[in-house]
MDTraj code that builds the backbone (N, CA, C; nanometers):
import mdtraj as md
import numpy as np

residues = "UNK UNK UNK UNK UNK UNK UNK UNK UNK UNK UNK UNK UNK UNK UNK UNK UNK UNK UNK UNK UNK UNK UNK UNK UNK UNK UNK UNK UNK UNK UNK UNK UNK UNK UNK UNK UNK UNK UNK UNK UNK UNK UNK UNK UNK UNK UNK UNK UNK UNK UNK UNK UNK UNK UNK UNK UNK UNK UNK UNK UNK UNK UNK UNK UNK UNK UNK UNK UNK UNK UNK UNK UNK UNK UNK UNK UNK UNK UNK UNK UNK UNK UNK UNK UNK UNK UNK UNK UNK UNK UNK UNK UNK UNK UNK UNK UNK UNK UNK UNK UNK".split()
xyz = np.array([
    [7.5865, 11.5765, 11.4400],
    [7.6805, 11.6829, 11.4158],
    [7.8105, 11.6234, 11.3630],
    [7.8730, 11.7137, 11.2844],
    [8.0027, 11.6070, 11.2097],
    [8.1301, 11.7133, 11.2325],
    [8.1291, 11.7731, 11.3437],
    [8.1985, 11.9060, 11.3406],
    [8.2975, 11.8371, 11.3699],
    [8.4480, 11.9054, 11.3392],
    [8.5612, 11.7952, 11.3587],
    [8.6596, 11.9667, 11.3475],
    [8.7669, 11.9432, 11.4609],
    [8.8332, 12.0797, 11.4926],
    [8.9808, 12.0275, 11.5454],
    [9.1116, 12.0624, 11.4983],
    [9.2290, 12.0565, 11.5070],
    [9.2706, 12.1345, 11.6708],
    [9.3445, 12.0727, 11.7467],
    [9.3222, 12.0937, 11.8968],
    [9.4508, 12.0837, 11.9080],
    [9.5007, 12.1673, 12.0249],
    [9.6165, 12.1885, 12.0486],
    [9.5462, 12.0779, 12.2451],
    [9.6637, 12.0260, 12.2585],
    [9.6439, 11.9987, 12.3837],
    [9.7957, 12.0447, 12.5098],
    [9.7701, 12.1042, 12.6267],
    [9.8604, 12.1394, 12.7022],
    [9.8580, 12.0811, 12.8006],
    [9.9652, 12.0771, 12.8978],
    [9.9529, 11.9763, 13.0489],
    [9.9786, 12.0939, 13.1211],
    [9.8959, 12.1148, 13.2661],
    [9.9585, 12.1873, 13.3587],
    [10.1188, 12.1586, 13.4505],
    [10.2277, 12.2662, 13.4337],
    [10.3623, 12.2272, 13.5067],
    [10.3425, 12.2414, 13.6490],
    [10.1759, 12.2413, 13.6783],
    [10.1994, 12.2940, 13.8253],
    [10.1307, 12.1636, 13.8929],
    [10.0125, 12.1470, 13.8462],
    [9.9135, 12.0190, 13.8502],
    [9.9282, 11.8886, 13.7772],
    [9.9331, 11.7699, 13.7942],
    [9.9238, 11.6281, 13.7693],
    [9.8020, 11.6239, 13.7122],
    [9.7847, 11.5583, 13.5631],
    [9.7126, 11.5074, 13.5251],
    [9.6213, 11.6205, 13.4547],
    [9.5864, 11.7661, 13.5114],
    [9.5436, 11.8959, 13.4166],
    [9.5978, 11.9217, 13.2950],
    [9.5014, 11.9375, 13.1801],
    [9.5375, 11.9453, 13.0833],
    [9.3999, 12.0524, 12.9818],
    [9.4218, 12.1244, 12.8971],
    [9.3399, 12.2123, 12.9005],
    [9.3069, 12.2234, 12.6953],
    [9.2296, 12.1874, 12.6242],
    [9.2277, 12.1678, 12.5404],
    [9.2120, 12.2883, 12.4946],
    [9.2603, 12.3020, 12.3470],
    [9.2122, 12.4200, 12.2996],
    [9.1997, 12.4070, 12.1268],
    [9.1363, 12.5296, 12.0552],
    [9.1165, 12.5139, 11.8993],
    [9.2534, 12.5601, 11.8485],
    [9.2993, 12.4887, 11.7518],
    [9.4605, 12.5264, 11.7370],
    [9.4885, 12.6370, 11.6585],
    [9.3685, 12.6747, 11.5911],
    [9.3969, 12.8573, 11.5129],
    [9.3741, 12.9581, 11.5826],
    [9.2891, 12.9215, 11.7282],
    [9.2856, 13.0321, 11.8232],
    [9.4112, 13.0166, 11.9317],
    [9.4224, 12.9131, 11.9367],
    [9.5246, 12.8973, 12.0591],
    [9.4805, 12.9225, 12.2161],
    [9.5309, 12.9804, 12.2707],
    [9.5425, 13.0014, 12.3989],
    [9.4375, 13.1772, 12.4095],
    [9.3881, 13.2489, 12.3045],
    [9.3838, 13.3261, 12.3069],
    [9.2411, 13.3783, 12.3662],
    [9.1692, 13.2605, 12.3975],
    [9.0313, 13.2791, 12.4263],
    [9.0272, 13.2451, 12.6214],
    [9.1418, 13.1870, 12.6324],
    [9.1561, 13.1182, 12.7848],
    [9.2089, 13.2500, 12.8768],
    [9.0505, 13.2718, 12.9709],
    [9.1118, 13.3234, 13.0499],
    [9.2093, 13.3514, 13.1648],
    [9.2456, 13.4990, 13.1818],
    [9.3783, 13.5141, 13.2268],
    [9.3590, 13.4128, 13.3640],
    [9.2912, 13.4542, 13.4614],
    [9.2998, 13.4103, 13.5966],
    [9.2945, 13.2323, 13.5836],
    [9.2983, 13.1663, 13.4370],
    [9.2969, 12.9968, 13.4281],
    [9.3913, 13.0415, 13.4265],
    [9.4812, 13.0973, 13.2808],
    [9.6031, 13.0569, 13.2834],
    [9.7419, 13.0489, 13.4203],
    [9.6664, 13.1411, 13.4653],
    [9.7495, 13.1815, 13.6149],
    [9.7188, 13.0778, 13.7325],
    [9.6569, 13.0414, 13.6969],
    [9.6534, 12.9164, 13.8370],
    [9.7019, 12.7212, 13.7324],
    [9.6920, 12.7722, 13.6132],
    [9.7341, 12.6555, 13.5151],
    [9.8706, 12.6353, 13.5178],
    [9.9182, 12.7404, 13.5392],
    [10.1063, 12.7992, 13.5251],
    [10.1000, 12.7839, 13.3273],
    [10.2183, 12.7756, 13.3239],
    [10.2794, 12.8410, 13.1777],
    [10.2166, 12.6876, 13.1138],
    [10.1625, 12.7232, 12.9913],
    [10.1274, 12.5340, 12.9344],
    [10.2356, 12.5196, 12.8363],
    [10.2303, 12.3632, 12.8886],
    [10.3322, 12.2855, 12.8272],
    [10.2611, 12.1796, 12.6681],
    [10.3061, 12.1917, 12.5329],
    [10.2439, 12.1380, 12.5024],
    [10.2439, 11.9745, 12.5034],
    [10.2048, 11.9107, 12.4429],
    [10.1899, 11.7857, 12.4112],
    [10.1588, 11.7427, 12.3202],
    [10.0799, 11.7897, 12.2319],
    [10.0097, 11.7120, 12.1172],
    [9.8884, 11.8494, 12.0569],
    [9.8952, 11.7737, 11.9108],
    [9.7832, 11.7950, 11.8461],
    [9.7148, 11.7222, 11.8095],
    [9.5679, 11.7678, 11.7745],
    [9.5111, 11.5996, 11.7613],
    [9.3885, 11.6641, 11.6709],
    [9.3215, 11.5947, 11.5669],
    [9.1890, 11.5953, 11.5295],
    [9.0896, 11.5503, 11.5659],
    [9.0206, 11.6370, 11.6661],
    [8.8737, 11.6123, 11.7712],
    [8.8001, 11.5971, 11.6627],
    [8.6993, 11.4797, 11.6592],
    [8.5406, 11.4614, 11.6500],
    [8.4845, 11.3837, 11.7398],
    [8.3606, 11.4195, 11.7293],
    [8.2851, 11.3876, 11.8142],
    [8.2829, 11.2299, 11.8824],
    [8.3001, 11.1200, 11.7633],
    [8.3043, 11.0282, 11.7756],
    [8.4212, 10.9398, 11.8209],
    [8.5408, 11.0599, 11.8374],
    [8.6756, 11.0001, 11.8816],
    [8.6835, 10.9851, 12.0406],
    [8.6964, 10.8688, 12.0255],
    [8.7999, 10.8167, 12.2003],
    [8.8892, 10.9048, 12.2647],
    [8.8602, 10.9418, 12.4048],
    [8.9099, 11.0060, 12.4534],
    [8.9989, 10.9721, 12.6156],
    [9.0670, 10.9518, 12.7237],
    [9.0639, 10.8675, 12.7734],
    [8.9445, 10.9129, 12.9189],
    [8.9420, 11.0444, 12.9243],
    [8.8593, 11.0780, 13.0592],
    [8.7885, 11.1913, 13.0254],
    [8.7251, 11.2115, 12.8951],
    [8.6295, 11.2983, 12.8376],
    [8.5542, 11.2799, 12.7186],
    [8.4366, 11.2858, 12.7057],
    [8.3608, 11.2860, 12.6281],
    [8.4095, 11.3889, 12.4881],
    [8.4288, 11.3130, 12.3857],
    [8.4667, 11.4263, 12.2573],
    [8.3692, 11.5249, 12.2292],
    [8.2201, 11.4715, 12.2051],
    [8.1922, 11.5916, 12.2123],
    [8.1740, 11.6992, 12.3149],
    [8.1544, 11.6709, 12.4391],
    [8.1491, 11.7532, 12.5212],
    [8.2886, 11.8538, 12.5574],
    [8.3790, 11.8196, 12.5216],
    [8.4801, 11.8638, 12.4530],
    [8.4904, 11.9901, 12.3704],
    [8.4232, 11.9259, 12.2694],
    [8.4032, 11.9878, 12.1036],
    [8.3010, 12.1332, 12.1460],
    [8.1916, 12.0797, 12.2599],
    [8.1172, 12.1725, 12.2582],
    [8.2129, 12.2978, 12.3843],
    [8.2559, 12.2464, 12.4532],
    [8.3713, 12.3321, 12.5901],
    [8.3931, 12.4751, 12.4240],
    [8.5102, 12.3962, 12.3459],
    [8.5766, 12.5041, 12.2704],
    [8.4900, 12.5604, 12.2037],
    [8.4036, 12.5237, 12.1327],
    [8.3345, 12.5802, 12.0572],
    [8.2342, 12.7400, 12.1587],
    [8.2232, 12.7071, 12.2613],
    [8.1147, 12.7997, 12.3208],
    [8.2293, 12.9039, 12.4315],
    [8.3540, 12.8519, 12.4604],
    [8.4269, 12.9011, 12.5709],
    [8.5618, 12.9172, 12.5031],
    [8.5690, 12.8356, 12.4191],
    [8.7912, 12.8563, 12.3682],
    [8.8006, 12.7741, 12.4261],
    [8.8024, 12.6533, 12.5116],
    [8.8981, 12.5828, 12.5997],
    [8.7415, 12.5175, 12.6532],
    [8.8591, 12.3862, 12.6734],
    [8.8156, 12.2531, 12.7643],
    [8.9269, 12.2568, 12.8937],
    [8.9035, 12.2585, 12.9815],
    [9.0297, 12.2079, 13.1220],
    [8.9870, 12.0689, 13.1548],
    [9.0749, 11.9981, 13.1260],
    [9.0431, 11.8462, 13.1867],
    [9.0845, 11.8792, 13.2927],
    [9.0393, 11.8403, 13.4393],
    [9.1143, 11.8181, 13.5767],
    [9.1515, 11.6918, 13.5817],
    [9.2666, 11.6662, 13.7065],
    [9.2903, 11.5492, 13.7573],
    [9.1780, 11.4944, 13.8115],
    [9.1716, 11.3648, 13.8358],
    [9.0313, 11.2470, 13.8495],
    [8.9685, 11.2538, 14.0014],
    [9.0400, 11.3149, 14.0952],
    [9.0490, 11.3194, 14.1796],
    [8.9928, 11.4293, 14.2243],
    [9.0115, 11.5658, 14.1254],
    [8.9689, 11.6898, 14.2053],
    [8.8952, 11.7465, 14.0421],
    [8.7878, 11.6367, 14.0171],
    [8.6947, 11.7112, 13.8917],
    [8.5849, 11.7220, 13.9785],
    [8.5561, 11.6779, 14.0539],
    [8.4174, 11.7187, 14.1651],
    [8.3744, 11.8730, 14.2428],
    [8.5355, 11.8814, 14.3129],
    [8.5288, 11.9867, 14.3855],
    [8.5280, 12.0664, 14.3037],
    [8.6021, 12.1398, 14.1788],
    [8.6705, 12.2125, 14.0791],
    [8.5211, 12.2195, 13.9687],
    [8.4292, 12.1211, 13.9928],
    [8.3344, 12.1529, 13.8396],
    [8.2593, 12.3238, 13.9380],
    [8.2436, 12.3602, 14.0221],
    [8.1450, 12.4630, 14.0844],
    [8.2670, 12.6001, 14.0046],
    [8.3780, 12.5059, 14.0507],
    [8.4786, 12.6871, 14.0479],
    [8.4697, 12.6938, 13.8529],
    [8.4984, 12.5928, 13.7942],
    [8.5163, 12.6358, 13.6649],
    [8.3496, 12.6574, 13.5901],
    [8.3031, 12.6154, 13.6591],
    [8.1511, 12.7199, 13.5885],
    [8.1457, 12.8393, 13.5902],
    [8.2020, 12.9013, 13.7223],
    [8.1855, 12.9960, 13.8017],
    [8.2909, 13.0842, 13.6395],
    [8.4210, 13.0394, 13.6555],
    [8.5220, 13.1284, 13.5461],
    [8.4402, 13.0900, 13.3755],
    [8.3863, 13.0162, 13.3738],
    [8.3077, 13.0214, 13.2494],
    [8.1797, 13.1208, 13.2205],
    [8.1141, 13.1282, 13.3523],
    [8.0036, 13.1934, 13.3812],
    [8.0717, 13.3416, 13.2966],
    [8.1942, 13.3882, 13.4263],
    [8.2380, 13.4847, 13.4165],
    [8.2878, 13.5071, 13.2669],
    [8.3360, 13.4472, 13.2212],
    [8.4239, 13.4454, 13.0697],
    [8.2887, 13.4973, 12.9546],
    [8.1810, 13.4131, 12.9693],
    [8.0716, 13.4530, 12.8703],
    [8.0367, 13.6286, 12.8846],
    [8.0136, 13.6446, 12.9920],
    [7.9756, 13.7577, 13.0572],
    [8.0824, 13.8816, 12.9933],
    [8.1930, 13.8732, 12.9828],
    [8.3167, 13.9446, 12.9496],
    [8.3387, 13.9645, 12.7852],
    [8.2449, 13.8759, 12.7277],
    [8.2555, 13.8448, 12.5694],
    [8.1240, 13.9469, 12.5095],
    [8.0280, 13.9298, 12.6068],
    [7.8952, 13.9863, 12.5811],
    [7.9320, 14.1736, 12.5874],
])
top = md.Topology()
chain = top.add_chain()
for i, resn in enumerate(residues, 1):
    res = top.add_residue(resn, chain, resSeq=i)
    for name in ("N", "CA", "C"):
        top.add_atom(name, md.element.get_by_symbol(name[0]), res)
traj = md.Trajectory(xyz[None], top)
């Protein structure tokens, strides 16, 4: 796959180390409400040109590539609480597909 997508990246002001990727012509507009509300207001940081094959420091690009492409948004968690947190953010992804359909 050679898909390659312009990304807005944000940090959570509430959480250390959360950061929540997104496609930069959609923006924020696909992320649901109840993330953004426990994300607090995002702060940006950067833009960047995702492919697949790019270095990332604690995520796989494409798995990444595929988050936005199927959901609007990637949430990186802090390193610490991506274990407990992968059940709940399936759960708001689950829900998010469901809401699109």
């Amino acid at each position: 796959m050679s898909e390659k997508r312009h990304c807005n990246v944000y940090k959570s002001p509430r959480e250390a180390d959360m950061y929540l990727y997104v496609d930069r012509r959609e923006d924020l507009e696909r992320v649901p409400a109840p993330l953004l509300e426990r994300f607090g207001i995002p702060q940006p940081v950067m833009t960047l040109e995702l492919t697949p094959d790019r270095k990332l420091a604690r995520a796989r690009a494409g798995q990444v590539l595929d988050a936005i492409r199927e959901q609007g948004f990637y949430l990186q968690l802090p390193p610490s609480r991506q274990g407990l947190d992968d059940e709940a953010m399936a759960a708001i992804s689950a829900k998010n597909r469901k809401l699109r359909q």
